[in-house]
N, C-alpha and C positions, 0 to 999 in steps of 0.2 A: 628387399624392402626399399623405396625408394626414398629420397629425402623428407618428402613432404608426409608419407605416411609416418616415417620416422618420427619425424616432429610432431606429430599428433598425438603418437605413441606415449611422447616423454611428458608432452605438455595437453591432457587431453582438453583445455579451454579455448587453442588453438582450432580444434575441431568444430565449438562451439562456437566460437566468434565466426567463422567461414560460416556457418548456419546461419546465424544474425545476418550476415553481410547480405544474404539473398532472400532471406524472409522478413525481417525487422524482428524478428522474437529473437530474444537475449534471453537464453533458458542456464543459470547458472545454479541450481537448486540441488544441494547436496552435492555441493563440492568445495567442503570445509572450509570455506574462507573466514577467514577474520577482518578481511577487506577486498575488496574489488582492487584486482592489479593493475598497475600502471600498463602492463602488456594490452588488456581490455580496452582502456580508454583508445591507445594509441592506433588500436588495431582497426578498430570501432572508427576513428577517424580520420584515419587513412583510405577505411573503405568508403568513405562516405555516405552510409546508409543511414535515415533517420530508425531510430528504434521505437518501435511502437509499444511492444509488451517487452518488459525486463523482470524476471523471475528470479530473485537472489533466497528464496525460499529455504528452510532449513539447512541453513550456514550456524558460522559460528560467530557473526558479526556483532561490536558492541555498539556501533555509530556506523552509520550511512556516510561517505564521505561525499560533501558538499559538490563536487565535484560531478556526480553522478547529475546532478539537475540541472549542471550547467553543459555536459556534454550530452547528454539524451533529454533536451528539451522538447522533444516532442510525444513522450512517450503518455499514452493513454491509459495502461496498465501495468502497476506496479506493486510487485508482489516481494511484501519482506516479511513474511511471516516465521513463525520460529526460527528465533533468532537469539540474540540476548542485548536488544534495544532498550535503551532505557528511555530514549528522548530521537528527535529528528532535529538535521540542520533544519535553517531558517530559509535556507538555499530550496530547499522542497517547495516551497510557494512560486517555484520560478517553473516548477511545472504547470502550465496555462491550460494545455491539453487534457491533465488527467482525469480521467471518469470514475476509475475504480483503485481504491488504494485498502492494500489488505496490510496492517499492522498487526495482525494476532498472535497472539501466543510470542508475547515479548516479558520484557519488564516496564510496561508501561504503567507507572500511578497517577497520571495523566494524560487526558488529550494532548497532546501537544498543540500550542497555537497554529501553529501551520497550519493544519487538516482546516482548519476553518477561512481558510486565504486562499483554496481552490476555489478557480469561478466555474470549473465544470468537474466539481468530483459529484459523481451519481451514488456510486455505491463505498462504506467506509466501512469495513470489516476490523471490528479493533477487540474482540472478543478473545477470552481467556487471557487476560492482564491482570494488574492490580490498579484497576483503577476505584477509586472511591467516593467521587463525585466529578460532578463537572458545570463549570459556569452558565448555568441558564440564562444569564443576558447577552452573552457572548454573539457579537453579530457573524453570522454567516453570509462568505460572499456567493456561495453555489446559490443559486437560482433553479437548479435541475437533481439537488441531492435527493433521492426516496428512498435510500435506507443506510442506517446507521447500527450496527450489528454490535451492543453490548454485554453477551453470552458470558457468563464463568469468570464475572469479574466480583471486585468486593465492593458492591455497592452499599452504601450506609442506610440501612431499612428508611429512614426520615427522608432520604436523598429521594429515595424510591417514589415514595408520596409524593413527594414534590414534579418529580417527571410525568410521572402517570395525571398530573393535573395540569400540567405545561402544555398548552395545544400546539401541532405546527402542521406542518404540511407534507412532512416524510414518515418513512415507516420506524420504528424504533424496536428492535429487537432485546428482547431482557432473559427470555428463555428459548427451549426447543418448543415448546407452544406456537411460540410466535411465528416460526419459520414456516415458508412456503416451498411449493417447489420451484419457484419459480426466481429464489433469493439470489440465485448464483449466475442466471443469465443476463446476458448483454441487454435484451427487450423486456426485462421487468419495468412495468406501467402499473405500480404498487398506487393507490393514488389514498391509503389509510391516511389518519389522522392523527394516531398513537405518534404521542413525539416529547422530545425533552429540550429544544431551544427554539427560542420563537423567532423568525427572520427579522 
């Protein structure tokens, strides 16, 4: 076994970071973390590859370190799903680039303000939280958002009414009714009306 398989062996996120380095996908999903290690960033920025899609997906994460949006500012696709989030840094709005941001299946009881500071998030997957309402004046700076995916949350039946009467310009997901097939692609051109914050 030679050195470098060695090391793979012992550290297998070694193997993944050398994967990023030549594709920009940072695929770290279900690899128990509690945080993104210091090896990650270093390695990441040594190689100097921008990261396009970074996947921290069913971890064990309680916060997103700040850090993450300052060394992968380019990243397009950013997957933190089950997890045990409760809130995002402030630092996530320094993502300029991102289109699709999946939060689900956290401890989220709210949006976080951030999500609303992307000027190109397309797609926000924030479904299966506890969230229980959300600021309907709240200005949005996406200009290109068409869906906002709020599945399996504890929304306030009153709240409810209140959205379902809110016009805006993206699509607004409340149930499996709602979904298409079309929810989870790159080229959805959703162009509904159902919506809960007005731009």
């Amino acid at each position: 076994m030679d050195q470098e398989t060695l090391m793979n062996a012992v550290n297998p996120l070694i193997s993944k970071c050398q994967i990023a380095s030549s594709t920009g996908i940072l695929d770290l999903n279900d690899s128990q973390l509690t945080e993104i290690p210091d090896e990650v960033f270093n390695f990441m920025s040594n190689a100097g590859t921008e990261i396009k899609h970074c996947d921290l997906s069913g971890n064990l994460m309680e916060e997103i370190q700040p850090k993450l949006a300052l060394d992968f500012k380019f990243i397009t696709n950013l997957n933190i799903a089950h997890n045990l989030l409760a809130t995002l840094p402030k630092e996530i709005g320094n993502l300029r680039a991102l289109e699709s941001l999946d939060i689900s299946c956290n401890y989220l009881f709210e949006l976080p303000d951030v999500v609303f500071k992307l000027p190109h998030l397309i797609y926000l997957y924030a479904q299966d939280n506890f969230i229980t309402e959300i600021d309907v004046e709240k200005p949005i700076e996406s200009d290109n958002l068409a869906l906002v995916d709020l599945r399996y949350n504890t929304l306030e039946p009153e709240f409810l009414r209140k959205l379902m009467n809110t016009p805006t310009t993206f699509r607004l997901v409340l149930n499996d009714a709602d979904m298409t097939e079309n929810d989870f692609d790159d080229d959805d051109d959703q162009d509904d009306d159902d919506g809960f914050i007005k731009n």
